[in-house]
N, C-alpha and C positions, 0 to 999 in steps of 0.2 A: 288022497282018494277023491276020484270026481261023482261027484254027485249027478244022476241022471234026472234030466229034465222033461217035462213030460209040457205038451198040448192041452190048455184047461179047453174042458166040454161046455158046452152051451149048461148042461143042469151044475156044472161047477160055478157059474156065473150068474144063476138067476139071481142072486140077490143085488146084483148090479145092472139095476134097469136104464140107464142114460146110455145109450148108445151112438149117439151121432153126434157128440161134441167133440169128437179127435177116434178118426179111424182107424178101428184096429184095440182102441179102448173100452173099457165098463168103468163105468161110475157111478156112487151110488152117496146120498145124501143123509146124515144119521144126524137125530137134536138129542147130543150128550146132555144137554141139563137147557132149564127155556132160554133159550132166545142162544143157545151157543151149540154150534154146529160141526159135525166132523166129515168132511166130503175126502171119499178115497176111491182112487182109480185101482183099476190092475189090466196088463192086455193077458192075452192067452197064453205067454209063457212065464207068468207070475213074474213080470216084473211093477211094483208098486208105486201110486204116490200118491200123499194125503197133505190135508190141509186144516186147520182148526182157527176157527172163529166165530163171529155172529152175522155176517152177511153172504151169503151162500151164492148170490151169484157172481162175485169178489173170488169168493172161495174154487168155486168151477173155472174162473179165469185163472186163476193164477195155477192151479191144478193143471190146464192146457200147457201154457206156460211151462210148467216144469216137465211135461211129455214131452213140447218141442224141444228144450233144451234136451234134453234125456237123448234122444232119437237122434240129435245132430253129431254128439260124439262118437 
């Protein structure tokens, strides 16, 4: 059975305020406990990726990073 996919809406996305690090993405920066951080993307047809550590703009690279890969397959 296929699962139908749907168009996430700009208020499906407000919790993902970084918008212009990789077009077409949201991203959004969470400090799961002090000083360690969980940065997670998604674009508008729920597809994800996330990252966990303690230096957050490490974290947003490498997050890139695994969009472009994502995208080139």
């Amino acid at each position: 059975m296929e699962k139908r996919v749907q168009k996430l809406t700009d208020d499906e996305l407000i919790g993902y305020p970084i918008r212009d690090l990789v077009d077409g993405w949201f991203l959004r920066v969470d400090e799961v406990s002090q000083g360690f951080y969980k940065v997670e993307g998604i674009d508008r047809w729920g597809r994800k990726v996330s990252r966990m550590g303690v230096d957050t703009e490490q974290l947003l690279c490498l997050c890139k990073s695994d969009i472009e890969e994502m995208t080139l397959s």
